[in-house]
C-alpha positions as CSV (number, residue, x, y, z in Angstrom):
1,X,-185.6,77.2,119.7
2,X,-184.6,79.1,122.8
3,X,-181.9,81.4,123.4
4,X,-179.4,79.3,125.7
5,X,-180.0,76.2,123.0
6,X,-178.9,78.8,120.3
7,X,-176.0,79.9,122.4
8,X,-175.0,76.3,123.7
9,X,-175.3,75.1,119.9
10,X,-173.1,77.8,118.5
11,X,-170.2,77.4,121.2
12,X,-170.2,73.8,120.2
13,X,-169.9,74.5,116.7
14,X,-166.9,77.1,117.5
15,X,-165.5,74.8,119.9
16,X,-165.4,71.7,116.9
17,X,-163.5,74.1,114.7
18,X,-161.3,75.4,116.8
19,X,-160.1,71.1,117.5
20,X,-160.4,71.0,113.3
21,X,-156.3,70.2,111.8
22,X,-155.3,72.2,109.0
23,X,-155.9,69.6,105.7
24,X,-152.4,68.4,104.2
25,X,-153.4,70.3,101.0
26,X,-152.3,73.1,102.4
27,X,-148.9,72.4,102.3
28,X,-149.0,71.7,98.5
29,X,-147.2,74.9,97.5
30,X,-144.1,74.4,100.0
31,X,-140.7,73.3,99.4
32,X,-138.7,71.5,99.7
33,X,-140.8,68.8,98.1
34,X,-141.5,65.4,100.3
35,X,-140.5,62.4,98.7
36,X,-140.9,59.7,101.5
37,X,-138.6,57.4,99.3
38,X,-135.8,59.9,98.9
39,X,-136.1,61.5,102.9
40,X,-136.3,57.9,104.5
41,X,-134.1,56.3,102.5
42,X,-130.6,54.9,104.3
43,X,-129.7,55.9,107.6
44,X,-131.1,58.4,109.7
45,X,-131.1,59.4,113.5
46,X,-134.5,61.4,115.8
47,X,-134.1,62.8,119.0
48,X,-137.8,63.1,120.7
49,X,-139.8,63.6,124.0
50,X,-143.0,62.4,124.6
51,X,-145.5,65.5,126.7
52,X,-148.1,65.0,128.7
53,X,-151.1,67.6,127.5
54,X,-150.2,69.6,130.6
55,X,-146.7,70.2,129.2
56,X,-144.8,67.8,131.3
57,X,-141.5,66.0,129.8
58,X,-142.3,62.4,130.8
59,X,-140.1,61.0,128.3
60,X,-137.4,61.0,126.1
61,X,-135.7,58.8,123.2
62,X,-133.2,58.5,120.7
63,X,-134.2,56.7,117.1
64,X,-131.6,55.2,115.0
65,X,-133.7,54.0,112.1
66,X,-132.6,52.5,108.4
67,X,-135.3,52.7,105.4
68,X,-135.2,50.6,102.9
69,X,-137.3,50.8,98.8
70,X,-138.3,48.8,96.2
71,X,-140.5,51.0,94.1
72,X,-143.1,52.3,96.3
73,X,-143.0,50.1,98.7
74,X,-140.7,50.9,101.9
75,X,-139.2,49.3,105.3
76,X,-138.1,51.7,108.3
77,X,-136.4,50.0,110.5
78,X,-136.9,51.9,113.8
79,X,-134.6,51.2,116.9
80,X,-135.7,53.6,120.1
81,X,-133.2,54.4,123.3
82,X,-135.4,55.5,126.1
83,X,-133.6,57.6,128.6
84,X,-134.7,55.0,131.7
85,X,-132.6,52.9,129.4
86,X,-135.6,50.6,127.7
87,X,-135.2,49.6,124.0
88,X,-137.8,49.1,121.3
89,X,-137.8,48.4,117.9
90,X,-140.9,49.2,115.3
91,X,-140.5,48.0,111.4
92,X,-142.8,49.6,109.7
93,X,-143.7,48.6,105.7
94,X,-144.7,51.8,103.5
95,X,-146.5,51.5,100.5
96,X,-147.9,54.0,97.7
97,X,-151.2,53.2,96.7
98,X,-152.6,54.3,92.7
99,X,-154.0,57.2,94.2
100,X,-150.5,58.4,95.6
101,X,-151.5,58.1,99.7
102,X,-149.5,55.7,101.3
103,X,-150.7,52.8,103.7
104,X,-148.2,51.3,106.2
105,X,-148.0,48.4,108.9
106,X,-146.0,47.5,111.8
107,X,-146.5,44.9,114.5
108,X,-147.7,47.4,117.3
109,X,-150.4,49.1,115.0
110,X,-153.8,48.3,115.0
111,X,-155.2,47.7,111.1
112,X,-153.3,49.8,108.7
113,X,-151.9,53.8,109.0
114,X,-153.5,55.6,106.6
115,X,-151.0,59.3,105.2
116,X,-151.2,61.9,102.1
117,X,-148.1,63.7,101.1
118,X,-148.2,67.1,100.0
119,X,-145.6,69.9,99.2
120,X,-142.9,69.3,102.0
121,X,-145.7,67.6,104.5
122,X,-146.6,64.5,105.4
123,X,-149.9,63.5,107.4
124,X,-151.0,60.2,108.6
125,X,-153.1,58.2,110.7
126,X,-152.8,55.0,113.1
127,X,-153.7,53.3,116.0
128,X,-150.8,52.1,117.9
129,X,-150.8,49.4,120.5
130,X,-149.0,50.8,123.8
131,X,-147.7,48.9,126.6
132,X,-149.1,50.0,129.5
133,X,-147.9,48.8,132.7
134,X,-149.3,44.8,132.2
135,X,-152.1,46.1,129.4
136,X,-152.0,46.9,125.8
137,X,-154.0,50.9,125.5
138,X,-155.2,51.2,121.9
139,X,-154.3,55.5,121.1
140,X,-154.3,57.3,118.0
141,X,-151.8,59.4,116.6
142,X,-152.4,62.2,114.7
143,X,-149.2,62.8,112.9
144,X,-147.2,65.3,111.0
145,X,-144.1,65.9,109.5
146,X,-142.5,68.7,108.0
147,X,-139.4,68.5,105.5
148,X,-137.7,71.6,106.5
149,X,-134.4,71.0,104.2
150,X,-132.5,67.9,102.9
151,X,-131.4,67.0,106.1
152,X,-134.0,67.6,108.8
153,X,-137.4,66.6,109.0
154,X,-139.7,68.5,111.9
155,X,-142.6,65.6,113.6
156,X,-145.4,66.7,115.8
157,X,-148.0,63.6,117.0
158,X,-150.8,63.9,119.1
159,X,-151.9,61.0,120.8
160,X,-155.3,60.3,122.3
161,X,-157.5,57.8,123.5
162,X,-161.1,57.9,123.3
163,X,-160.9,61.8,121.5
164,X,-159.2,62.9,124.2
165,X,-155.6,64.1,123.9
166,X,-153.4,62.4,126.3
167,X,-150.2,64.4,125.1
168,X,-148.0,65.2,122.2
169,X,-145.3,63.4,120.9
170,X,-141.9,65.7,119.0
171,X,-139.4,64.2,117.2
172,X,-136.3,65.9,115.3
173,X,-135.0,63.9,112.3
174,X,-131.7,64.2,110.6
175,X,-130.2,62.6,107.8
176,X,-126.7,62.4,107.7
């Protein structure tokens, strides 16, 4: 094997790790615990923006959402405020499976989210369906969220469409 394939090879490798997320495990040992069925249960409000990967503000929103349990298996009721004015709602449906990861639904996702709780994170997976102009894009979200006390709740997304990251989405949640 040549030189510049060795080279080329091993900034590819570096370059892979480098895109790698940290695994949820590694939030095991922080506090405050998550329980998803304590944190999103009742009312709660989010402020977010949603940048594009250069940085830009392109939009912003208000969430007043209500969760609801029954064991492990949860409703959040999500109603957003855009700041052009535009409302949306999303419902989604928690629920815990044997192994403790949590699956959830909602109208505008693709198949099922897929998450894993640990210490005071919570990662998850999905593929939401976003109105485009006249189309429906299918983009992933790659999403976290960080219990930071009783109260507040720290979420970082990044969304992309065929692996490429078309911005970040940050949201501040508070419980009342």
């Amino acid at each position: 094997m040549g030189n510049t394939l060795k080279i080329l090879l091993l900034a590819c490798a570096i370059t892979l790790a480098a895109c790698a997320s940290p695994e949820v495990d590694h939030y095991a040992s922080e506090t405050p615990q998550l329980r998803l069925q304590d944190y999103f249960s009742g009312d709660l409000e989010a402020w977010g923006m949603f940048q594009k990967r250069n940085g830009e503000v392109v939009r912003r929103f208000q969430v007043k959402m209500t969760g609801t349990w029954d064991g492990d298996t949860g409703v959040l009721d999500e109603h957003f405020t855009y700041s052009d004015g535009t409302l949306e709602r999303r419902v989604w449906t928690l629920v815990r499976q044997p192994d403790g990861s949590w699956r959830g639904t909602a109208d505008d996702v693709e198949g099922e989210a897929v998450g894993v709780v640990a210490g005071n994170a919570f990662h998850w997976k999905y593929t939401l369906k976003l109105k485009v102009d006249d189309r429906t894009w299918l983009v992933d979200f790659d999403d976290w969220m960080y219990l930071i006390d009783d109260r507040v709740m720290l979420n970082r997304a990044s969304m992309s469409k065929w692996g490429m990251e078309l911005g970040q989405v940050t949201l501040n949640f508070y419980k009342p």
